[in-house]
N, C-alpha and C positions, 0 to 999 in steps of 0.2 A: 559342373555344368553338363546337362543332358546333352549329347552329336549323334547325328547321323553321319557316319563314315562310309563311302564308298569312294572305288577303284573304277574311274573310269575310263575307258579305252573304246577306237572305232578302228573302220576300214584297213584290218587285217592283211587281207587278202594274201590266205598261206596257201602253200602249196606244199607238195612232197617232194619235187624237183626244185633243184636251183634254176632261177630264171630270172627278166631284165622289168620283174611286176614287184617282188619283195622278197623280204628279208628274213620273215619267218618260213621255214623251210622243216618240217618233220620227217625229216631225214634219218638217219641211222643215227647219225654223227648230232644233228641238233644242236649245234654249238649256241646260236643267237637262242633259241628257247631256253637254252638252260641257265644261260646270261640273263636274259630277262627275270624269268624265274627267280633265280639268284636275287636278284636286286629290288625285286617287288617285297618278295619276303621279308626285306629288310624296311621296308617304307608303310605296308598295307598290311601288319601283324594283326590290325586292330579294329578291320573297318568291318561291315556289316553285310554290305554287298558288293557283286563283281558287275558292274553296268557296262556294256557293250551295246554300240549303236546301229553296228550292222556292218556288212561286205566282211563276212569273214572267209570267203571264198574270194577264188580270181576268176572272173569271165563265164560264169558258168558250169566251171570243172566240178564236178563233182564227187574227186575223188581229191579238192581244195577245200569242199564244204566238208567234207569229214574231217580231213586233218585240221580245218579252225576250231573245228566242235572238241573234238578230241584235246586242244591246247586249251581253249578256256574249261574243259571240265579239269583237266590237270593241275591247271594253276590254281582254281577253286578248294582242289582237293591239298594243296602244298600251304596254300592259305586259313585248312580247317574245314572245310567242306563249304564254303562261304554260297549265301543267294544268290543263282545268275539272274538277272537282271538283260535279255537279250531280243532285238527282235534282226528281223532279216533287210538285206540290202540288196540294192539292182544287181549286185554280180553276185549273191545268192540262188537269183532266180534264171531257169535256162531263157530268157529271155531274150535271145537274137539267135537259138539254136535250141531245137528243142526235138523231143520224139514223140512223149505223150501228152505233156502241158508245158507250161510255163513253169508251175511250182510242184509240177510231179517227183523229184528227186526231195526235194527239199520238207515235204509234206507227206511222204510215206515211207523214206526210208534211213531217215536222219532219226537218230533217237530221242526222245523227251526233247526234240524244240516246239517253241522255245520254253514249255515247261516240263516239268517230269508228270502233269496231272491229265489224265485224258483228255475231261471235259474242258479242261481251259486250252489245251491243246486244239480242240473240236472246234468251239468257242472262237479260237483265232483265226484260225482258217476257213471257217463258215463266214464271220464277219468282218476279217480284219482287223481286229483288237480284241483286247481281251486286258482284265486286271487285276493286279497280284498285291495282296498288303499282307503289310505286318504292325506291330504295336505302334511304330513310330510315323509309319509313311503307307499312304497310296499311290500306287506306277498303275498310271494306264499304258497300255504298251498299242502301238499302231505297224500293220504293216503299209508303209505309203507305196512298198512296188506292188502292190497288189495285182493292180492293173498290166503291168510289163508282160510283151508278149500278145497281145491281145490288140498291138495297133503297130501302122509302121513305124511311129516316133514314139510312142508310148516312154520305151525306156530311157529315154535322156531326161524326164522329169519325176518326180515323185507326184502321189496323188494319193488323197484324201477324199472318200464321195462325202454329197449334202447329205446322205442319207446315214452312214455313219455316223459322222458330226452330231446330228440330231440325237442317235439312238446312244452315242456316249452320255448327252446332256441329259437325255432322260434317266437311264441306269442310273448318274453320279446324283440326279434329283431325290429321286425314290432311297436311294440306298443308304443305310444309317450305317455306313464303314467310313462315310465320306465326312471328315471336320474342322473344325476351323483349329486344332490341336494337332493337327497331324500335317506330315509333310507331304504337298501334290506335286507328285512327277510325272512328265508326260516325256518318253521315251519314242523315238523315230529315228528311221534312219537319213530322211531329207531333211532341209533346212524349212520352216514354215515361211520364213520372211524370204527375198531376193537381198543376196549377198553380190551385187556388183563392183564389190571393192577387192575381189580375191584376185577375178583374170586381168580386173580394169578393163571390162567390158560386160555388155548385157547378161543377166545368170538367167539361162533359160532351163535350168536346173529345177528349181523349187520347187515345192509341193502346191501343185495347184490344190484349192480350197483352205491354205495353211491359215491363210487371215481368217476365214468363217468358224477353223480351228480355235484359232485363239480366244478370239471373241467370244466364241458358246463355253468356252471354258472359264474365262472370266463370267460368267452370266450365270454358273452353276453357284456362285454365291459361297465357294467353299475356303477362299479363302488365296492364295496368293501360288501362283504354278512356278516350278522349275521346267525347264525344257530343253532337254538334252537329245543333241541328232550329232549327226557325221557329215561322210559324204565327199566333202568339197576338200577333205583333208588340209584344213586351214583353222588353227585355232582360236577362240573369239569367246570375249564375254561383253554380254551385250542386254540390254531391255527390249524387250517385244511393244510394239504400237499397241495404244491404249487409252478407253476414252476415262476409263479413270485412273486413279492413281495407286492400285497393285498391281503394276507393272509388271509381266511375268520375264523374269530372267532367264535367256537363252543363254546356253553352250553348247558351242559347238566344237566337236573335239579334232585332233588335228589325227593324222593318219597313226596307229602305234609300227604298221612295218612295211607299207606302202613303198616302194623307190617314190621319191618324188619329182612331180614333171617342173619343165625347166622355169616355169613362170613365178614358181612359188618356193624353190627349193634353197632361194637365197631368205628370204620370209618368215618362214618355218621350220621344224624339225620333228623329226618320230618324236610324238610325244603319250605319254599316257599323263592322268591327274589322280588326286589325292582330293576327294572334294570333303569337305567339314561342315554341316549346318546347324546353326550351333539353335539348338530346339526350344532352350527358356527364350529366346528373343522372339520364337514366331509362335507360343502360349501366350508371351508378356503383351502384345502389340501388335501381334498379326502381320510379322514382317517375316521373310525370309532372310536372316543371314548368314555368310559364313565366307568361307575361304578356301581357296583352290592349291594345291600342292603340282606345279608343272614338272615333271620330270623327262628331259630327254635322251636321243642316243646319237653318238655320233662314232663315228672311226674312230677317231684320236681318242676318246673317251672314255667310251660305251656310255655305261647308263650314268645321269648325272643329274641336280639342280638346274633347271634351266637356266642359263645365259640370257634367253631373248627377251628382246624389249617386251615385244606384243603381246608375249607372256611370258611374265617375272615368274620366279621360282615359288610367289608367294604373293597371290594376287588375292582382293577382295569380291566382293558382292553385295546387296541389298542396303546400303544407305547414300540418300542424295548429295551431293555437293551441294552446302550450304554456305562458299564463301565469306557471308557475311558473320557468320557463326564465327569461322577460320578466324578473322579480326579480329572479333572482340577477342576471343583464347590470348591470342599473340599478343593484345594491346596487354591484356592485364596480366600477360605471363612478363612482359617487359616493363612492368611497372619501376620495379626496383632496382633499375640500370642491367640488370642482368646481359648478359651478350647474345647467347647462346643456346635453346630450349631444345632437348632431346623430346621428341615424338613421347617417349615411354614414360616424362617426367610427367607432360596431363595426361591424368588419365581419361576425357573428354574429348582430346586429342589424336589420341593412339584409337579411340573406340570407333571415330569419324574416319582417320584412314583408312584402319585395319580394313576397313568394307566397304570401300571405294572401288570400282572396278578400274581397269588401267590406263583407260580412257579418260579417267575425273582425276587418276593418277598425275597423268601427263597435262589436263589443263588445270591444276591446283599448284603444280610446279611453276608452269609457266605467269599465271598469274603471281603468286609470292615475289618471282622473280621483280617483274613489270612493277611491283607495289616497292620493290628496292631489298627486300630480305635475300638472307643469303641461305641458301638449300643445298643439305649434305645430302647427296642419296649412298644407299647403299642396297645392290642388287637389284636396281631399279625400283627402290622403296624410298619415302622422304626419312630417312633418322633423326635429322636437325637440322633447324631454320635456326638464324644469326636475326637480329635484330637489325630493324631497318637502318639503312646507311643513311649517313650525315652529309 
């Protein structure tokens, strides 16, 4: 089977000092980087690129934006020299302290961001995006702080202009790199949609124009988008609003070293992903699927298979919950008195969970339930359903 493998990680926010922002510290000593390091090596031997969604800096510092840059070219380079895949974030840009701009440190004295090519370099900071492919996948890359800096409230949202917007849709029209064969990634570092469910109160976060985003991207006709942002360091898989039915799948990744603030810290955890998209299914059908790898870190731990519910250590993507589908499997896998159906025994089964995001996880369980079957999980995955009770 053809994959795209990529390592995905956001909202850094390293420093060279110890301090009460995070955890990655490029210090003499380094201990957490070489931890990490260590245990990526072990999980990401194999993937293709290194995807980072932004804030690899803390506040501004920009002597934080070198040592983030400086840790993902490292780990790229311990990985094989692997594709960064990166754009910039609100505490990237000197955006509530500045001398000469906003994006003056970040844009003339950072090396190769966010690519090693001049012109695409040029390219991004002229316009705000800019895009990177390879034989399997096209990333458009956006910067949404572009704007920070340039108003009094500016930096508490991300933004996207209508005039960008436009000038992606035309580029991705004209351009014969763009196909229904290949994998679309749209790379930011705000959330396009309003994620109200993170503080449990209004997200005045988002990237203004994120919807007009989406929309002209489904309207380029290319085919079905992934779209990967940060930010809100809260991890989520989720479908984007849509008047038709290729959905584009959001993720959003949760902070990799972030301290995390009090609201969320019970919720979540430092996490990085292992993302899989497995390429014969969106040749075969024109669907995106595949599978996400959560790894997180704690004290007690360090680095490990996720624990959490809201992200399993081994979640899906790209196919609907079709209940009624679910029935019939069960009715005629229990034809034969049989008790007990392991996931892995249909193979029709196992192909519908696998790619369930953890949302259809949780109401597929819940329903079985409600219908009377009985449901093994393991690692917040279903492995066996029991035939309906008597």
């Amino acid at each position: 089977m053809k994959k795209f493998k990529a390592l995905i990680m956001s909202d850094l926010h390293a420093s060279k000092v110890e301090n009460d922002d995070s955890y990655l510290v490029l210090n003499d000593d380094k201990f957490w980087v070489k931890s990490f390091i260590k245990y990526a090596k072990t999980v990401a031997s194999d993937i293709d690129a290194i995807i980072c969604a932004g804030d690899i800096s803390n506040k501004g510092c920009s002597e934080s934006l070198h040592s983030g840059w400086e840790f993902i070219n490292e780990l790229s380079e311990e990985l094989n020299n692997k594709k960064i895949l990166c754009v910039p974030g609100n505490h990237d840009h000197q955006s509530r302290k500045y001398e000469l701009s906003p994006m003056h440190e970040i844009k003339h004295r950072l090396a190769n961001f966010p690519a090693s090519c001049f012109n695409k370099n040029t390219h991004f900071w002229a316009w705000n995006w800019m895009h990177e492919e390879e034989d399997s996948y096209n990333c458009i890359l956006i910067n949404t702080s572009a704007y920070h800096g340039y108003g009094d409230t500016e930096y508490i949202h991300g933004r996207v202009s209508i005039e960008t917007v436009d000038q992606i849709f035309d580029y991705i029209k004209k351009s014969e790199s763009f196909n229904r064969e290949k994998l679309n990634i749209l790379l930011c570092h705000h959330h396009p949609q309003k994620m109200d469910f993170v503080d449990h109160s209004y997200d005045n976060e988002s990237m203004i124009g994120g919807d007009y985003l989406l929309s002209k991207l489904q309207d380029t006709d290319v085919g079905q988008w992934l779209v990967i942002h940060g930010h809100k360091h809260f991890s989520n898989i989720s479908y984007g609003a849509s008047s038709s039915s290729q959905k584009p799948i959001i993720i959003s990744s949760a902070s990799l070293s972030a301290k995390l603030y009090n609201l969320i810290q019970s919720r979540t955890s430092n996490q990085f992903y292992i993302l899989e998209v497995h390429m014969d299914s969106l040749i075969a059908d024109e669907k995106i699927r595949g599978t996400i790898n959560c790894h997180e870190w704690n004290y007690t731990n360090g680095w490990h298979p996720s624990k959490s519910t809201h992200t399993p250590a081994v979640s899906g993507f790209g196919e609907d919950l079709d209940f009624s589908k679910v029935r019939k499997i069960l009715r005629d896998a229990f034809e034969n008195q049989q008790h007990y159906i392991t996931v892995s025994e249909s193979s029709e089964l196992e192909e519908m969970i696998k790619y369930l995001v953890p949302k259809d996880i949780e109401k597929l369980t819940r329903k079985l339930k409600e219908d009377g079957y009985e449901v093994i999980m393991k690692d917040h995955s279903i492995e066996q359903i029991g035939a309906l009770k008597k």
